[in-house]
C-alpha positions as MATLAB code, in Angstrom:
seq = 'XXXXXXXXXXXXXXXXXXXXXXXXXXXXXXXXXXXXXXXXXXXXXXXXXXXXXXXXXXXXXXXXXXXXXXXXXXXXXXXXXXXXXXXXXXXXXXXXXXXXXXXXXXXXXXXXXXXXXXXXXXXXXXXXXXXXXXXXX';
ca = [
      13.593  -17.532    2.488;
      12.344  -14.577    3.961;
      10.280  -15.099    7.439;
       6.345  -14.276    7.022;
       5.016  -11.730    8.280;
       2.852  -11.831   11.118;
       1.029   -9.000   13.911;
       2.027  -11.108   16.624;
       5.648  -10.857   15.685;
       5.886   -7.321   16.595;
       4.962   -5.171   19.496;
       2.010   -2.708   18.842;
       4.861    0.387   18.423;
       6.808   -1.723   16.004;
       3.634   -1.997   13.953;
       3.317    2.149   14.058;
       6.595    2.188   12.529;
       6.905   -0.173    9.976;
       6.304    1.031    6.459;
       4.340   -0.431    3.292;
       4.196   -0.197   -0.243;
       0.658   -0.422   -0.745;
      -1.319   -0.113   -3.950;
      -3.918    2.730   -4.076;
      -5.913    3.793   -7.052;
      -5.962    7.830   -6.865;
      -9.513    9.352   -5.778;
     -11.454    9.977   -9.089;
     -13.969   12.603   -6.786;
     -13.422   14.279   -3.748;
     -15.336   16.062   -1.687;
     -14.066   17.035    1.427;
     -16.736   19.670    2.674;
     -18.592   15.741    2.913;
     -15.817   13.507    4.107;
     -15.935   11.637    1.224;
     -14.111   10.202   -1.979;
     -14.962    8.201   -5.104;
     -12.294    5.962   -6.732;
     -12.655    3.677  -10.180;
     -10.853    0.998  -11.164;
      -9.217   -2.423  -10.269;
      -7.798   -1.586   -6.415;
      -4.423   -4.257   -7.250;
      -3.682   -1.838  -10.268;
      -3.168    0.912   -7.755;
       0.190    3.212   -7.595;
       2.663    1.289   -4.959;
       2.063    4.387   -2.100;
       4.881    4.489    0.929;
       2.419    3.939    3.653;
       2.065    3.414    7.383;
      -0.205    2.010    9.799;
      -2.983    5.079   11.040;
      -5.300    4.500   13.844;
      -7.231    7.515   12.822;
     -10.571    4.677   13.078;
      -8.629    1.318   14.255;
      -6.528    1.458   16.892;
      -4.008   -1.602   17.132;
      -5.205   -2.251   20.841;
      -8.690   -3.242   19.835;
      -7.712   -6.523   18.197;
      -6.670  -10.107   19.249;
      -3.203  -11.849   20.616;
      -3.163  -12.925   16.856;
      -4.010   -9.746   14.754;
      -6.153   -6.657   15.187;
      -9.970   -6.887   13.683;
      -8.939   -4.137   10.862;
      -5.519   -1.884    9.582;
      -5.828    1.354    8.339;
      -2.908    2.767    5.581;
      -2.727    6.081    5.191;
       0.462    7.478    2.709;
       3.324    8.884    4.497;
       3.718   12.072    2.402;
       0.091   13.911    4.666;
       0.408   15.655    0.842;
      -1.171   12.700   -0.771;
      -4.299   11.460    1.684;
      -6.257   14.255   -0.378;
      -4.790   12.425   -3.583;
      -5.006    8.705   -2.813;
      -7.065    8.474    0.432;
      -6.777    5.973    2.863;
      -7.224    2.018    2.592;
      -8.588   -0.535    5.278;
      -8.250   -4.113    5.354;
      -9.300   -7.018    7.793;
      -6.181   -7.584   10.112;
      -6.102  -11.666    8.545;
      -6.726  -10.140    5.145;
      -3.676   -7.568    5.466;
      -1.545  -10.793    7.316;
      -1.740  -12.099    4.000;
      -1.706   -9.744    1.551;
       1.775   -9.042    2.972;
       2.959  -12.634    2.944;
       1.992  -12.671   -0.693;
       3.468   -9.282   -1.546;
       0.429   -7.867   -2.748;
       1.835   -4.785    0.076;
       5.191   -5.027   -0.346;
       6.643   -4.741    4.116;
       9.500   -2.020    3.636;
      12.935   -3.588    4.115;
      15.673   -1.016    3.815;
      15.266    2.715    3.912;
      16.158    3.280    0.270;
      13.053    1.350   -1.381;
      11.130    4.164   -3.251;
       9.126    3.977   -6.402;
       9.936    4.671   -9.688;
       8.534    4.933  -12.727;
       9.608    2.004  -15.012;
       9.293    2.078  -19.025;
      10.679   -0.301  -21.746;
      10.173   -1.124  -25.282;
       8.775   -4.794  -26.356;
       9.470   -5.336  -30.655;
       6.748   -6.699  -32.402;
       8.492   -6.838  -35.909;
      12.080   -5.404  -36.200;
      10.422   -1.281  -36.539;
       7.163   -1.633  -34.476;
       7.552   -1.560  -30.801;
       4.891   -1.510  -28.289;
       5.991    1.053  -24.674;
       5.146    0.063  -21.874;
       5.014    1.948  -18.788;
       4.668    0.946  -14.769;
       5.388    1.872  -11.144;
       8.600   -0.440   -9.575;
       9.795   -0.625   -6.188;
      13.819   -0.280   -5.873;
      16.407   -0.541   -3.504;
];
């Protein structure tokens, strides 16, 4: 069994380089010349986005010995903040979320997504297609 994760395992510059699969709905409106975005949607039925801990409005030193008051993801690619944005979470929350891999902690350097599809038979010549987002090794 896999050990939980947990802030307090790691020092604060292991945090800034660990890496997340974290799902993010895409911004339905943006409007930059604001600061602001719009997004629809259920946030668990995001796209898995490679992401890493930004401190653009948290910074990891502000919390507790056990984990800091809120996290920050931002995507890795700086091509998709415009596209997906950024996503906060209370530091327990995110402890959690983890553990339950709800944000999937980055093991080896080859996990990327991919887009999965496969056919389900209702009757021997109707199918139904489905199509989703997996992580892989």
């Amino acid at each position: 069994m896999e050990k939980e994760f947990k802030f307090r395992n790691y020092t604060r510059d292991q945090l800034r380089e660990l890496h997340f699969f974290a799902p993010i709905q895409p911004n339905d409106v943006l409007l930059p010349m604001l600061g602001f975005s719009l997004k629809s949607g259920n946030r668990w039925e995001g796209i898995p986005v490679e992401c890493k801990i930004c401190e653009r409005r948290w910074k990891l030193e502000e919390g507790d010995s056990f984990w800091p008051y809120k996290i920050e993801l931002e995507p890795i690619d700086p091509d998709l903040i415009p596209v997906f944005g950024r996503e906060e979470y209370y530091g327990c929350d995110f402890e959690s979320l983890v553990n339950q891999d709800a944000i999937h902690l980055k093991q080896a350097p080859t996990e990327h997504v991919e887009i999965a599809k496969w056919r389900e038979p209702l009757t021997k010549n109707c199918y139904i297609e489905h199509e989703g987002y997996v992580i892989v090794a």
